[in-house]
Backbone as CSV, one residue per row, in Angstrom:
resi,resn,N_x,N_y,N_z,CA_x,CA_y,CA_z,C_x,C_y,C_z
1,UNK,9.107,12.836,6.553,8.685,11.533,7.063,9.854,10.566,6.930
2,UNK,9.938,9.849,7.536,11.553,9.100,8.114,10.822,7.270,6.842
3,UNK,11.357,6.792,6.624,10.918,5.572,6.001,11.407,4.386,6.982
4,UNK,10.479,3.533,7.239,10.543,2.722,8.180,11.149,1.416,7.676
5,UNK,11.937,0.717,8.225,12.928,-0.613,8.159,11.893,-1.605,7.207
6,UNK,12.371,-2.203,5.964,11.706,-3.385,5.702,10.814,-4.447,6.768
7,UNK,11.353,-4.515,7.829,10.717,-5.390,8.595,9.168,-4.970,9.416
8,UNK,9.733,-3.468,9.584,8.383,-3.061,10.569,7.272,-2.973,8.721
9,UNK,7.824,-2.506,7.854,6.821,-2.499,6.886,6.015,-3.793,6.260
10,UNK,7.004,-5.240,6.419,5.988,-6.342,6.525,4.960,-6.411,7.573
11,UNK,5.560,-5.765,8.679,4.892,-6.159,10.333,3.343,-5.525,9.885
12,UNK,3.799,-3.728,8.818,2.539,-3.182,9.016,1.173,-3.328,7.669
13,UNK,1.912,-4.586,6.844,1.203,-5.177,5.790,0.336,-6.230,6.496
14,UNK,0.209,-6.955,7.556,-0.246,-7.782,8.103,-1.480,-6.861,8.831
15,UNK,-2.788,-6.967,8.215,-3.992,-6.566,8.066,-4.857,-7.281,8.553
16,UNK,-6.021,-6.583,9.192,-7.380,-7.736,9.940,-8.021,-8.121,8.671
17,UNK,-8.090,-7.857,7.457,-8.892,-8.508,6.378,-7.755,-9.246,5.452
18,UNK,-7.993,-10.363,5.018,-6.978,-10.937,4.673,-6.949,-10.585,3.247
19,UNK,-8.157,-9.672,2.530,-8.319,-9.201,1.483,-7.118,-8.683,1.107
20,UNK,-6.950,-7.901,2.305,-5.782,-6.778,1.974,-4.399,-7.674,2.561
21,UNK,-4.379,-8.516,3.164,-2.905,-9.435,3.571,-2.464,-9.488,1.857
22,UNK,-3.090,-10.179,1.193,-2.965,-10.896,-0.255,-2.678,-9.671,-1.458
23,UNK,-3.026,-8.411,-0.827,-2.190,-7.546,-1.664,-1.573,-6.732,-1.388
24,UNK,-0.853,-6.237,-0.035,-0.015,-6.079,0.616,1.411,-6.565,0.305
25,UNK,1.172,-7.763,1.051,2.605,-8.825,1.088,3.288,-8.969,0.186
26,UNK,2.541,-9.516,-0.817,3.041,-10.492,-2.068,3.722,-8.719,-3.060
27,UNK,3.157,-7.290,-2.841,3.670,-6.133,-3.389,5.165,-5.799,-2.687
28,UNK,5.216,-6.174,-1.042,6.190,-5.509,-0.772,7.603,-6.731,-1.378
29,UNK,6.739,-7.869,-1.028,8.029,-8.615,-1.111,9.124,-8.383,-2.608
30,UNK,7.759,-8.058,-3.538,8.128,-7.977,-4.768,8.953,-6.804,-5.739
31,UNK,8.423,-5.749,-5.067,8.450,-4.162,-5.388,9.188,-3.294,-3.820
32,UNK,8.425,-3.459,-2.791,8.805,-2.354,-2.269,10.252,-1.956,-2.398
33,UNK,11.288,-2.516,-1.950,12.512,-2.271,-1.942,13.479,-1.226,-3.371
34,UNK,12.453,-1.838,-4.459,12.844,-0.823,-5.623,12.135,0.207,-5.978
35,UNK,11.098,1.123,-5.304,10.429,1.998,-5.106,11.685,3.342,-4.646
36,UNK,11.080,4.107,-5.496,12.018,5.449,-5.059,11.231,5.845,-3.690
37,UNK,12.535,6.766,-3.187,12.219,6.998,-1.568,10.637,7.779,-1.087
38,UNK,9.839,8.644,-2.306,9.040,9.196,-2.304,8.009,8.295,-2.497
39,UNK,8.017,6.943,-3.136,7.009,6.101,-2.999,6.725,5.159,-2.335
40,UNK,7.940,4.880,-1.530,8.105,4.586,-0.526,7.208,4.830,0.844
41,UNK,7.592,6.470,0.965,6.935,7.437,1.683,5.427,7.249,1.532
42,UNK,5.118,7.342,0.052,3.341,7.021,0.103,3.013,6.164,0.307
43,UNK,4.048,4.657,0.229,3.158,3.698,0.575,2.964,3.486,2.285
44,UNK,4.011,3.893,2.826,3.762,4.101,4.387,2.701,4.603,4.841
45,UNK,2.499,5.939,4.191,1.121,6.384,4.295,-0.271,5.664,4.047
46,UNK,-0.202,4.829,2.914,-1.353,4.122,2.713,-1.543,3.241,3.586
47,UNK,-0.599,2.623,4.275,-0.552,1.663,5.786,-0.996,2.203,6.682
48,UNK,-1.059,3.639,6.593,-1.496,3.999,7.930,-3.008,4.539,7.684
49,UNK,-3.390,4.393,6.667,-5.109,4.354,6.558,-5.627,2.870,7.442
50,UNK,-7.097,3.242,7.483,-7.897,2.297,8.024,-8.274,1.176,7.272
51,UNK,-8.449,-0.072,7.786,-8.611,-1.345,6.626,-10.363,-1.075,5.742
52,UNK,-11.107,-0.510,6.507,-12.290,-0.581,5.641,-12.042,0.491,4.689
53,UNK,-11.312,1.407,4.749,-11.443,2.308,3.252,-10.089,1.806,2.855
54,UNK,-9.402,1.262,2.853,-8.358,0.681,2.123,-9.223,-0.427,1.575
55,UNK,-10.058,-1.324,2.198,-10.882,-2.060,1.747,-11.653,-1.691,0.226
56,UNK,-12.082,-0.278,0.962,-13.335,0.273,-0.637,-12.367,0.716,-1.829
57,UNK,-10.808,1.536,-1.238,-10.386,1.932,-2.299,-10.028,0.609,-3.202
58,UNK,-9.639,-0.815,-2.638,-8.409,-1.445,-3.421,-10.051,-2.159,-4.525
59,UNK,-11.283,-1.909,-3.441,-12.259,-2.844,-4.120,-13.055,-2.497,-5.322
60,UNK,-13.049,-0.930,-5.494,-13.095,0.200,-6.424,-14.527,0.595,-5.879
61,UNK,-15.245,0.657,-4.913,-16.376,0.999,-4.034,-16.161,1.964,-3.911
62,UNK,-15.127,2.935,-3.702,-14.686,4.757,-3.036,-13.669,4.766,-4.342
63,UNK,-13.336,5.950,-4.070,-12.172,6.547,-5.001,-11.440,7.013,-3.899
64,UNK,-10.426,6.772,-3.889,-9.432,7.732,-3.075,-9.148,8.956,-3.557
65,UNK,-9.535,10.173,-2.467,-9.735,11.123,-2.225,-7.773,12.058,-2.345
66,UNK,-6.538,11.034,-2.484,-5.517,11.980,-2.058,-5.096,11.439,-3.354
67,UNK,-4.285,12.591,-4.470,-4.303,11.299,-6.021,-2.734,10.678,-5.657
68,UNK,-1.990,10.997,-4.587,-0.631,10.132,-4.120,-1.183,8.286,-4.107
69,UNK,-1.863,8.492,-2.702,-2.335,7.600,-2.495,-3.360,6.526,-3.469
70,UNK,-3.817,7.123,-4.610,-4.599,6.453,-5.190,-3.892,5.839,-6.627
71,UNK,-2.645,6.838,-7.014,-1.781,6.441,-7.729,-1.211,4.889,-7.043
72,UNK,-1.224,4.555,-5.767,0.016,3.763,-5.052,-1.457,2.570,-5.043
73,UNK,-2.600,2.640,-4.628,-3.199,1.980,-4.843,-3.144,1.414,-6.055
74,UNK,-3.283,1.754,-7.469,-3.277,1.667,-8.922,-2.165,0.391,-8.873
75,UNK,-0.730,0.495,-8.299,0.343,0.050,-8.065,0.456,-0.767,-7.431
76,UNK,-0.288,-1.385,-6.163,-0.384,-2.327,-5.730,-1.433,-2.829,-5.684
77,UNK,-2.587,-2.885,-6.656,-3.177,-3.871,-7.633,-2.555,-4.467,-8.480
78,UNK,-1.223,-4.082,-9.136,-0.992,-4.577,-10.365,-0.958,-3.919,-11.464
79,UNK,-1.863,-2.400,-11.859,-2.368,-2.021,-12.823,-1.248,-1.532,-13.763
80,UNK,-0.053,-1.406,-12.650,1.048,-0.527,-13.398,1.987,-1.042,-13.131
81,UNK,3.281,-0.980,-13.455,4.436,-0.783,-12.861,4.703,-0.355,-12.381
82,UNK,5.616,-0.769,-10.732,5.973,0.563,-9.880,7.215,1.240,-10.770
């Protein structure tokens, strides 16, 4: 998987629920760039999920089902350090 330019990755933090704008943004601006290339990679992936189960995972309603992705969730709540 190729890692996409800082810019298209703000473009693809900009979400129809603003739930998820507010923890998106304020992660990449902060973190993404110092993320190793493999977490990187997952977080691309988590962008390319749908906003209502990105919705349930970030809201703790579902569990995410892939433990990449649910680790990166963990991470852009806050819970950890990237």
């Amino acid at each position: 998987m190729e890692l996409m330019n800082i810019a298209r990755v703000r473009w693809a933090c900009r979400r129809g629920m603003l739930e998820l704008d507010v923890l998106f943004q304020p992660f990449v601006e902060a973190h993404y760039e110092n993320l190793a290339d493999e977490d990187k990679q997952t977080f691309i992936r988590l962008l390319e999920c749908e906003d209502p189960e990105l919705f349930a995972w970030f809201m703790g309603h579902e569990k995410c089902p892939d433990p990449l992705l649910a680790a990166m969730v963990i991470k852009v709540r806050g819970r950890e350090t990237p």
